[in-house]
Structures are given as C-alpha cells and as structure tokens.
N, C-alpha and C positions, 0 to 999 in steps of 0.2 A: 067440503068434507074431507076430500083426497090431503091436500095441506095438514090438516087439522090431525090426521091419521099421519103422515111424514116426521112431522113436527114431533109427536108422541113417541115415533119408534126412534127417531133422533136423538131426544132425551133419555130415552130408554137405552140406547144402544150407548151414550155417554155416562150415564150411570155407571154400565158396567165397565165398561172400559179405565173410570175412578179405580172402582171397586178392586178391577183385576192389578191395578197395579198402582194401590199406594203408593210403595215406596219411591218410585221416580220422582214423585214430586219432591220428597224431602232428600233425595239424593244431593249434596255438595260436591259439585267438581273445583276442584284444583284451578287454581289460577296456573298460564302455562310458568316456565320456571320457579315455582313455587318450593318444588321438592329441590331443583337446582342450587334456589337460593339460602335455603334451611342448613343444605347439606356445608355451603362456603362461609357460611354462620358457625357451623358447627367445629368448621377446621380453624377458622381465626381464634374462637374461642378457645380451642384446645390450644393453640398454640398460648395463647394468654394465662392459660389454665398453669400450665408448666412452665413457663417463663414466671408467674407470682409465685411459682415454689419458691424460687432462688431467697425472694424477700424473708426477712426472719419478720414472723406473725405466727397465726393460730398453728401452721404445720410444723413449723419449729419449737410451739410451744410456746412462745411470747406474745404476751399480749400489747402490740405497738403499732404505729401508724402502720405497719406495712398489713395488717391482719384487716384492715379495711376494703383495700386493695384485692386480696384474697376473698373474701367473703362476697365481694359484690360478683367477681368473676366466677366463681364458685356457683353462686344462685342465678346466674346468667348462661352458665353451663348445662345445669340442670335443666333449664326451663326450656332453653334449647334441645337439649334429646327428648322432655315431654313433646315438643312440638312436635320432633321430627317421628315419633313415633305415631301420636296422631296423627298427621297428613298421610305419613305412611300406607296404614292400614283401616284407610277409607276404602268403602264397598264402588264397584263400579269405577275404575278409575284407570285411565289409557293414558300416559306419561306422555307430555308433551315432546316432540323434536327439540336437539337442542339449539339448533337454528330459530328455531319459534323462542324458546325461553330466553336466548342471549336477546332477542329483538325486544323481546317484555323486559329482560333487566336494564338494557345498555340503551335507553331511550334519550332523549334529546336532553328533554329537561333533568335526567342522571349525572348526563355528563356533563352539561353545564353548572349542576350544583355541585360537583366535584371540584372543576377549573375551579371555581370560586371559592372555596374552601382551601386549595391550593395557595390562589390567589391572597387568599386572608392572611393564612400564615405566613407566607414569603412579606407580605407589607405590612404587618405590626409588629418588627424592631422597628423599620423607618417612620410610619404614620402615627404609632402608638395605638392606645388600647378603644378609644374613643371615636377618633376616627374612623381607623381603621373598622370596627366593630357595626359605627354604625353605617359606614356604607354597605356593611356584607349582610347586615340584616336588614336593610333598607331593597339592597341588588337582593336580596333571595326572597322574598315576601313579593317585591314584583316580576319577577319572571316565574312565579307560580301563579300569580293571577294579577291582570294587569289594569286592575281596575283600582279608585276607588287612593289615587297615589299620595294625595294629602294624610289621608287616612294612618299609611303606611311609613311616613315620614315622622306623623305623631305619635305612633307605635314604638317606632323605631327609638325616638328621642328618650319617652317614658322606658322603655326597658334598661337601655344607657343610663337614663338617670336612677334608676332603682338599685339597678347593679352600683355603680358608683357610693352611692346612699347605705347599700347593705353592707357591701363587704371592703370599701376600700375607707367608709366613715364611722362606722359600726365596728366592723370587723378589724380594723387596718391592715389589711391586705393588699400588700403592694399589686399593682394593676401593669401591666407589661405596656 
C-alpha cells in the first residue's frame, strides 16, 4: 500500500513539475559556434554583396549575365541576416566559449574536407575534369562515412557521367 501511495505522489509531483514549466521542453539551444558561424557567413557574404556591385546587372540597371550573380548573392544575403536574427533572439540562451565553438567548427573531418577541395582545384589543370572530379567525389563520400565503398565508386561514376551527358553533350559546355 505504502508503494502504491509513493508511486501516486511521484506521478503527481511530475505532473506538476510538466505543468510548472512547459516551456523547457520546447526551449532550442544553440549549437556551440552557431552564432560564431552565422556571424563569418554573414561577413563573406557581405563582402560578395559588394564585390557583385562592381558587375553591371540589375544595380546598374542592365539586365545581363552579371544580374544573375547579383541576385543569387542578394537572396543569400537576406537569408543570412533572417537566420542571424533568428538564432539571435532565442529565449534562454548562454553563448558558447569561443574555444568550444572553434573546436565545433574546425573539426577533423572540416579540415580534411577543405585540403581536398584544395587539393581538387590545384589538380584539375593537370588531371582534367573527370578524373580529377571523380576522385574528389569518390575521397569526400568516403571519409564521411566509410562504408558501403563499391556503392560510392558507382555513385561517383553516375554523377560524372550525368554531368558530362548534361552539360558537356547537351549543353556543350566546355568541361576544364
């Protein structure tokens, strides 16, 4: 009987404690460098913002390849200060160290997907577009998960052959 009466004021005593404080549960914290990384989103973009003025397009008035270029930066701009405003002025929220956030941005597999992209562009004048393309999509599908590598190499092949198929036979777009 004693249990049975425990048990009930248990329930009862977690009831309220729901009760007393909804919102905890639907509170969303912040990933750490989140706002860190919004904010170095925010300044590349700007720089890009103003560097697409130079182009003559929509700001100059003409309507030309370069108003493409603008437009996408433009809505990439935007969406970026929507973001940053939102994460901003979330309820409940203790900003990470920036020791903690650089550890969350500048992780292993960050900075090896960098080298490699590095690595992409320094070796496709030599290797060409195919090659080169498809080992960097073959190297970056397996060092994010390293499973499954047959798979990864068929992936790999079909996207190469797609791209080639769309825009270098379709398109005729010279392919570097």
């Amino acid at each position: 009987m004693e249990n049975r009466e425990i048990e009930e004021n248990a329930s009862e005593q977690e009831k309220e404690r729901v009760a007393v404080q909804p919102e905890d549960q639907n509170t969303v914290k912040r990933a750490p460098g989140e706002v860190w990384f919004l904010g170095l989103l925010f300044l590349i973009t700007l720089v890009l913002f103003i560097e697409s003025r130079k182009l003559k397009g929509i700001f100059t008035g003409f309507t030309n390849p370069g108003s493409l270029p603008q437009i996408f930066i433009l809505v990439l701009f935007l969406l970026i200060i929507l973001e940053l405003f939102k994460t901003l002025f979330r309820e409940k929220f203790v900003e990470s160290r920036l020791k903690k956030a650089l550890g969350y941005l500048i992780s292993r597999d960050v900075v090896s997907l960098l080298i490699m992209v590095v690595a992409y562009v320094i070796l496709l004048p030599f290797a060409h577009f195919i090659v080169t393309s498809s080992l960097f999509l073959f190297g970056t599908m397996y060092l994010l998960d390293r499973q499954k590598p047959i798979q990864k190499i068929l992936v790999s092949a079909g996207v190469i052959a797609a791209i080639q198929l769309i825009f270098h036979s379709l398109m005729q777009v010279v392919l570097p």
